[in-house]
C-alpha positions in Angstrom: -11.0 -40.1 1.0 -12.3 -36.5 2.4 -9.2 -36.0 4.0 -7.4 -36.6 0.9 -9.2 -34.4 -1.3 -8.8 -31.8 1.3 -5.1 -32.3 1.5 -4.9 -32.0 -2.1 -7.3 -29.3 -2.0 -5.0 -27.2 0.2 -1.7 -28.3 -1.6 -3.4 -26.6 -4.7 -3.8 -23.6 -2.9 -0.3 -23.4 -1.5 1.2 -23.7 -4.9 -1.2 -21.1 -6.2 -0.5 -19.1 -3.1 2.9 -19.2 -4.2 2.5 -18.1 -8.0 0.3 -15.7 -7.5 2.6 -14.0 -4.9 5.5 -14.6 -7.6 3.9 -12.7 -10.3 3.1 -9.8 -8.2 6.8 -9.6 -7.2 7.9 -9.3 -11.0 5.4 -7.1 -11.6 5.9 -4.7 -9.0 9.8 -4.9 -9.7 9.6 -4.9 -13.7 7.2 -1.3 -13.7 9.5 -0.1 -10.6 12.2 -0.2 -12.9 10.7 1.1 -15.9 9.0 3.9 -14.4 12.2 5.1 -13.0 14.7 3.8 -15.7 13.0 5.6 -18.7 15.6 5.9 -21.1 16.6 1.7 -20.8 15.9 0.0 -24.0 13.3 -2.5 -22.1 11.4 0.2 -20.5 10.8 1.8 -23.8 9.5 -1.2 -25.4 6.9 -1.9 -22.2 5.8 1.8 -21.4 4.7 2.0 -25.1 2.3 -0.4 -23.6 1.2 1.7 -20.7 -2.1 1.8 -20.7 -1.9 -2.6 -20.5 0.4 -1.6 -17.2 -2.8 0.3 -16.0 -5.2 -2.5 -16.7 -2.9 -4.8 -15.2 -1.8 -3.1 -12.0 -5.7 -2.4 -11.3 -6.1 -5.8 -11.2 -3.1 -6.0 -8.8 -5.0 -3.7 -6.6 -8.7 -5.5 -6.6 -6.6 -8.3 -6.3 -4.8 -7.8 -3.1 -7.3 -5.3 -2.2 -9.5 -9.1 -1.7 -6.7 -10.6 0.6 -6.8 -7.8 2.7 -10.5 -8.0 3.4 -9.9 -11.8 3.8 -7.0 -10.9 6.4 -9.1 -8.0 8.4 -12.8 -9.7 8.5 -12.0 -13.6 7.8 -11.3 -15.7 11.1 -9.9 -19.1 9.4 -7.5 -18.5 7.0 -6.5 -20.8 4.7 -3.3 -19.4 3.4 -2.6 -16.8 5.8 0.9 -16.2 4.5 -0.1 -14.8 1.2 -2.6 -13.2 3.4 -0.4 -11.4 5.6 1.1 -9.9 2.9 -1.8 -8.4 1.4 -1.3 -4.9 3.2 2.5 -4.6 1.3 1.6 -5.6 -2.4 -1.9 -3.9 -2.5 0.0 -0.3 -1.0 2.7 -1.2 -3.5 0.3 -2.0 -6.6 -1.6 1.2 -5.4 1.4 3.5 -5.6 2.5 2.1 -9.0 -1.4 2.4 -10.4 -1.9 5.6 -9.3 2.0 7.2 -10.9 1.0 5.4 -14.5 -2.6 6.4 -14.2 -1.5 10.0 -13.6 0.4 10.0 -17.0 -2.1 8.0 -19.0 -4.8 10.8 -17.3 -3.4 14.2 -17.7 -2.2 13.1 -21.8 -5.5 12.6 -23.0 -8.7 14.8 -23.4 -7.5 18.3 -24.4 -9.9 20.4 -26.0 -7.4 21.5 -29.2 -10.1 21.0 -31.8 -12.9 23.4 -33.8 -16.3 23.1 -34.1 -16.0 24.3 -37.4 -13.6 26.2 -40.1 -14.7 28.5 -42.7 -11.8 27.6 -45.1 -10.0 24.3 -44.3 -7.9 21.7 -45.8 -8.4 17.9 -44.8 -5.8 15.9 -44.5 -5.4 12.4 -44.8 -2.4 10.4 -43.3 -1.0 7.0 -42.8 1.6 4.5 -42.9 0.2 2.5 -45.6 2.5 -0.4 -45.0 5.0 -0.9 -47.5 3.1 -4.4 -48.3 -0.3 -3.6 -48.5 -1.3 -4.5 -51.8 -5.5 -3.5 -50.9 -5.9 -1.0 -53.5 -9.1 -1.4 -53.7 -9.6 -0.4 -50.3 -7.3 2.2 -50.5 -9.1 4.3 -53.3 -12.1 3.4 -51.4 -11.1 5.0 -48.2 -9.5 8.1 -49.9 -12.7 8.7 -52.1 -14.9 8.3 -49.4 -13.1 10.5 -47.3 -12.5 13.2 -50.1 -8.9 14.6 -48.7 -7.5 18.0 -50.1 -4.1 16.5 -49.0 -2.6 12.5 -48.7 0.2 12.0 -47.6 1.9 8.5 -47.2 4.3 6.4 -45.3 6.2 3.1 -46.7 4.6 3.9 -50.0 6.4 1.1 -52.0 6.9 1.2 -55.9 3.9 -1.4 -56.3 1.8 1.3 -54.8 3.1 3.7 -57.3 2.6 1.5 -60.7 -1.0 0.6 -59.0 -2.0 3.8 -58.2 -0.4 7.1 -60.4 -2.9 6.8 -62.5 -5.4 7.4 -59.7 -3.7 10.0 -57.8 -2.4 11.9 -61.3 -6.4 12.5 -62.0 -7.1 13.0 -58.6 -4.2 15.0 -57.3 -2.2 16.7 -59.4 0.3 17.9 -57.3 2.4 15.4 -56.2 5.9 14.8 -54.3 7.7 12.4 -52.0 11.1 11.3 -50.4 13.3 8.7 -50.6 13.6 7.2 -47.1 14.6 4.0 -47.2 15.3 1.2 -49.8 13.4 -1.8 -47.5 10.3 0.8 -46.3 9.9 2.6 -49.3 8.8 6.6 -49.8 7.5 9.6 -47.7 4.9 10.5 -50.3 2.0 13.7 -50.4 -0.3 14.2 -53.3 -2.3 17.6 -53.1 -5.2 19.7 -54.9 -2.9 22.5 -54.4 0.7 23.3 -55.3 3.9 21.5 -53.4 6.9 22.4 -52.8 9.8 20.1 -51.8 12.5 21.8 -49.2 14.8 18.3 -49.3 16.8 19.6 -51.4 17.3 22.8 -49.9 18.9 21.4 -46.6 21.4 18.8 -45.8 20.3 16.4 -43.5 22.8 14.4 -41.5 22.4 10.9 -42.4 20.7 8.4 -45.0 17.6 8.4 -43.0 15.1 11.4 -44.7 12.1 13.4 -43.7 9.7 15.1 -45.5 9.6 18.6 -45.2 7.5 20.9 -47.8 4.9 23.6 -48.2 1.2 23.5 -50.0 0.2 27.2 -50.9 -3.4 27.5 -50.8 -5.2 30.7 -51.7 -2.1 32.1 -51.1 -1.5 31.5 -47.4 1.3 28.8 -47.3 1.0 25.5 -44.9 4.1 24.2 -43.9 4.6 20.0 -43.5 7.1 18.1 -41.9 6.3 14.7 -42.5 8.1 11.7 -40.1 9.1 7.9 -40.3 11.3 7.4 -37.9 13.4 4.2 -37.4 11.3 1.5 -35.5 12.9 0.5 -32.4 12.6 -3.5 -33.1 16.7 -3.3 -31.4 19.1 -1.4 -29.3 20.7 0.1 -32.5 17.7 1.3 -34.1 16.6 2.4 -30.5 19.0 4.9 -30.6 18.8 5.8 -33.8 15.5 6.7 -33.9 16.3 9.0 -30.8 19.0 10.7 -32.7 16.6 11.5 -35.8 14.3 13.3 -33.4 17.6 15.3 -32.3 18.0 16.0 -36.1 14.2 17.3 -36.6 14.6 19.5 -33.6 18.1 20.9 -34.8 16.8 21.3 -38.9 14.0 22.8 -37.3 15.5 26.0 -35.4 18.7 26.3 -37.6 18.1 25.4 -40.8 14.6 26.3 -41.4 13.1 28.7 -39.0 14.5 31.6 -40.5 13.1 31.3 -44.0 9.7 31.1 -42.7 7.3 33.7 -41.9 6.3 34.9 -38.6 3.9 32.6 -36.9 4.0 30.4 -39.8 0.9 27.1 -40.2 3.2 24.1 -39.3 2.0 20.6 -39.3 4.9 18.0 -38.2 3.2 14.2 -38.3 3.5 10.9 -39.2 5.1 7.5 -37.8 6.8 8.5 -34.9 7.3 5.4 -33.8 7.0 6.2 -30.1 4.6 6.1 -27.6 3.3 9.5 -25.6 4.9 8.0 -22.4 8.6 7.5 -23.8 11.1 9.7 -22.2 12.2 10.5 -25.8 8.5 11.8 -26.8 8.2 13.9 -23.9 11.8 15.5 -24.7 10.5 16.1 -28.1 7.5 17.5 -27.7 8.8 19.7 -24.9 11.4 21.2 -27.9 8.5 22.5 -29.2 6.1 24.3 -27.2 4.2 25.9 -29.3 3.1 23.0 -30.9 -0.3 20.3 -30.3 -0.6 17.2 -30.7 -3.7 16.8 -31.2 -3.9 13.2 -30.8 -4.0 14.0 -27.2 -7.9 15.4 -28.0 -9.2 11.5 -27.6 -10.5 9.9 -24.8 -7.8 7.2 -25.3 -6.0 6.9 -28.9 -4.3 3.7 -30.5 -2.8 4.2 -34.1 -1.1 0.9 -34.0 -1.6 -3.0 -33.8 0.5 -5.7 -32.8 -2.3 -8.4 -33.6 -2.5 -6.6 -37.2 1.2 -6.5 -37.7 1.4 -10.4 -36.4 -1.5 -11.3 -39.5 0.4 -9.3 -42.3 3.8 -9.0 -42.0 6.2 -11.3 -43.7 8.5 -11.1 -40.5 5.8 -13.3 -38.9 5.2 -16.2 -42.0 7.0 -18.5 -39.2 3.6 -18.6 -36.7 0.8 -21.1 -37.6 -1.6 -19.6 -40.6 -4.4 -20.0 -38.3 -2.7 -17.9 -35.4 -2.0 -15.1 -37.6 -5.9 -15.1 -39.2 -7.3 -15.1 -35.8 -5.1 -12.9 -33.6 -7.1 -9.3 -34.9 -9.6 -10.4 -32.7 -8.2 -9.9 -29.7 -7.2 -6.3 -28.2 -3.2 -7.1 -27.8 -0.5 -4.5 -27.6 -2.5 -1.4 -29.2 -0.3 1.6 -29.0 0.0 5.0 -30.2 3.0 5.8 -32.2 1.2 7.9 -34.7 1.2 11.3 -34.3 -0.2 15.1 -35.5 2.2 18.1 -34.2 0.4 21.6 -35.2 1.5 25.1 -34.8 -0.8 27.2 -32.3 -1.5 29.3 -35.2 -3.7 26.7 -36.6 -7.3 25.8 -36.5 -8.4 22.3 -36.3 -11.3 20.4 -36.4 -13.0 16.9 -37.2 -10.1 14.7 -36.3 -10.7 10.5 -36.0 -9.1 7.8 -37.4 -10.5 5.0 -39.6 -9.0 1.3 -40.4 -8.8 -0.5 -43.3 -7.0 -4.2 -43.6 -3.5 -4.9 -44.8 -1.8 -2.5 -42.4 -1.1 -2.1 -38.4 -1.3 1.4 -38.5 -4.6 3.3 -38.6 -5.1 6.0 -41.1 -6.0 9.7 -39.4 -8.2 12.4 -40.9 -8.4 16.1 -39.5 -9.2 19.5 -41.4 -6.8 22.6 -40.8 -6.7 25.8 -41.4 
């Protein structure tokens, strides 16, 4: 009977032996690949995840990090093949922790913001989700947090009949742009005078931007504010990579020259890429005289898979109680959000705050 347990004991083991060696392979090869084919579509979608690669290939290393002290100070072995390859996979796991680590490492923690400003404007902004029908909440959030300035992604035409007659008391200067039939407006509402530059420019396709000023004691703030095309395919993959080509190229030709010298810029909103895409970086780089002041966290999510899985209609196919439950659990965060400013502005008391009914966090910083 003891020899049959012990059989089946070790049969157990060999099978394990065997998975656990498999999904180390795929591992290794799947973030081999992505870290060195940046611009293919499936390495986009899983670097946007990068800081899950950390957490995973760290357990990768304690992992195989075990089997090699098992190998070096363990006589009997009981499944020395997996054992013997313990010195390969954890060197492996190592080199691939450390290259992800470095980029998660070197993003994060830059000192860009103020104590304190003597004359700022706070901004609120958020993709509201084109859904969301908490308005409640909403006026809740934005009366608690007192903004000078909101500005709005996927605001829908059931946000506007809900809330004009809020935001007309509150805010009387008030604009937006048409960007997309299905996703809804590129809104801002402000206690100081807008103006709207969309009609001052041609841009390239159906797909609009935001781009305005807010004059306030007569020092004008320039806004560029973003939704970019979410890459749930290959096509809209590269589509959103051609709108950022279209920002950059506005940016330097079209407007540049009508502004002052060393003019307050703020470019924000749903990027709809992660700090880690090959397509951020390239971005970003285009303009260097801008923060992104995201990057002042210790670690920053704006975005929620588990959140998106509970609202959106996309996801009425999963079981009700799936959907209700899966907030709870820390999947798929990422940070696609994000707040460009000019390095002639002053920031200070940036954070973010939640509130239900959308997978994007809300941000709140003052400039000036």
């Amino acid at each position: 009977m003891f020899a049959i347990i012990n059989r089946n004991y070790i049969v157990i083991l060999f099978y394990y032996m065997r998975i656990s060696m498999f999904i180390s392979i795929v591992f290794i090869i799947a973030f081999t690949f992505v870290y060195f084919f940046r611009e293919n579509y499936f390495s986009e979608l899983v670097i946007s995840f990068l800081p899950y690669i950390w957490a995973i290939l760290l357990l990768m290393v304690i992992y195989w990090l075990i089997m090699l002290w098992r190998k070096i100070f363990t006589k009997k072995v009981i499944v020395p093949a997996k054992v013997s390859w313990s010195p390969i996979m954890l060197i492996l796991s190592w080199v691939l922790f450390f290259l992800f680590f470095s980029e998660l490492e070197v993003f994060y923690n830059q000192n860009f913001l103020e104590d304190n400003l003597d004359n700022p404007i706070k901004i609120l902004y958020s993709n509201i989700y084109k859904d969301n029908n908490n308005f409640s909440w909403i006026i809740a959030s934005i009366e608690s947090e007192n903004p000078d300035v909101v500005m709005f992604v996927e605001y829908s035409d059931e946000h506007e009949n809900w809330l004009k007659d809020y935001f007309s008391e509150k805010y009387p200067y008030y604009d937006k742009t048409n960007w997309s039939r299905i996703y809804g407006w590129s809104v801002v509402m402000s206690k100081y005078p807008v103006t709207n530059f969309i009609s001052d420019f041609e841009q390239e396709d159906s797909w609009k931007y935001g781009y305005f000023k807010i004059d306030k004691d007569g020092i004008p703030y320039y806004f560029y504010l973003l939704h970019t095309s979410s890459p749930v395919s290959s096509f809209d993959y590269q589509k959103r990579n051609q709108q950022f080509i279209s920002v950059k190229k506005d940016f330097y030709q079209q407007h540049e020259s009508s502004r002052e010298k060393n003019s307050k810029i703020v470019m924000l909103g749903d990027f709809n890429v992660s700090p880690w895409s090959i397509f951020y970086k390239r971005f970003a780089q285009s303009f260097p005289l801008f923060n992104n002041i995201t990057r002042s966290q210790k670690i920053f999510f704006s975005w929620n898979l588990a959140e998106m899985l509970k609202i959106h209609e996309d996801f009425s196919f999963l079981p009700q109680w799936f959907r209700d439950n899966v907030w709870y659990f820390p999947i798929l965060w990422s940070h696609i959000d994000h707040v460009f400013v000019s390095d002639s502005l002053k920031v200070s008391d940036f954070k973010k705050i939640h509130i239900d009914w959308t997978d994007h966090d809300w941000m709140v910083f003052s400039i000036e």
